[in-house]
C-alpha positions in Angstrom: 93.4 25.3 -47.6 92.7 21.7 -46.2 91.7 19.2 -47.8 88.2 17.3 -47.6 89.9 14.3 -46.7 92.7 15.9 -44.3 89.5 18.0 -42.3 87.5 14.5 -42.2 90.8 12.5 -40.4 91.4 16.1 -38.2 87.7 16.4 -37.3 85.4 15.1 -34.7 83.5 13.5 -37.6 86.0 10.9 -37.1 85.8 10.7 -33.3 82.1 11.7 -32.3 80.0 9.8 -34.9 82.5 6.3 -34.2 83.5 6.5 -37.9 85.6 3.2 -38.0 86.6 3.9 -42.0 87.2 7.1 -43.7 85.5 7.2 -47.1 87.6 7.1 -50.5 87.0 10.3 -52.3 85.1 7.7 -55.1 83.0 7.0 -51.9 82.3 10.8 -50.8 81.8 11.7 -54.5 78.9 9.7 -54.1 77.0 10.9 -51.1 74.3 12.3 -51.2 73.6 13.7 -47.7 76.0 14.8 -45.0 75.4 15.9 -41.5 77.7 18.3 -40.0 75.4 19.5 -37.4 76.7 20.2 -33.9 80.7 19.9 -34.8 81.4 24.0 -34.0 82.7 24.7 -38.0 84.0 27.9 -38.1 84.5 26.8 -42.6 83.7 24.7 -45.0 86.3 23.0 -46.5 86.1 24.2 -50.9 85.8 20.8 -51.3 82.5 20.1 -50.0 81.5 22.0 -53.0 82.8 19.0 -55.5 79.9 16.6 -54.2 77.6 17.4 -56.9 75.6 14.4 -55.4 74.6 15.9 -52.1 71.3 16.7 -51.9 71.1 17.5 -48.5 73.5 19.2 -45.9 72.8 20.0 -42.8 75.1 22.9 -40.9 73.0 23.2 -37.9 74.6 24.4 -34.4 78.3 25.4 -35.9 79.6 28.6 -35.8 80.3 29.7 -39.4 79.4 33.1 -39.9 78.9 32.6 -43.5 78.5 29.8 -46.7 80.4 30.3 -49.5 78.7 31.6 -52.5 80.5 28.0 -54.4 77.1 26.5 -52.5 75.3 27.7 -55.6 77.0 24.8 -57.5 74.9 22.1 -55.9 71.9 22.7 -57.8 69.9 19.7 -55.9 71.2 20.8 -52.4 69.1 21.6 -49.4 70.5 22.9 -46.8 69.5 22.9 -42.9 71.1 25.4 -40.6 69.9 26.5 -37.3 71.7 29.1 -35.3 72.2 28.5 -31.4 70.1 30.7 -29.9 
């Protein structure tokens, strides 16, 4: 499994969103919204599931076919995710 880090670097996060600086993990730990719309995720790295912080995620236009049930762990998550039609 990658990392949360490793997927952020290998990702189009990096590229498409002109990220200059990767977050520390004390940084991401922090966050409390994340928007991975539009970036054709196929999986969610387990990490994801550490950032008891988020409160809102938004999956929108990827192409997972499923969320992991770990999602439950978020208590104060909502989560947007749209479909391509």
């Amino acid at each position: 499994m990658i990392s949360l880090m490793q997927w952020l670097k290998e990702s189009n996060i990096v590229n498409g969103r002109n990220l200059r600086v990767l977050p520390s993990k004390k940084d991401l730990i922090k966050l409390t919204e994340l928007d991975l719309s539009q970036y054709k995720i196929t999986e969610l790295p387990k990490e994801i599931f550490n950032l008891t912080n988020l409160t809102t995620l938004d999956l929108s236009w990827n192409q997972l076919t499923e969320i992991p049930k770990e999602i439950d762990n978020l208590t104060n998550l909502s989560i947007r995710f749209k479909k391509f039609v």
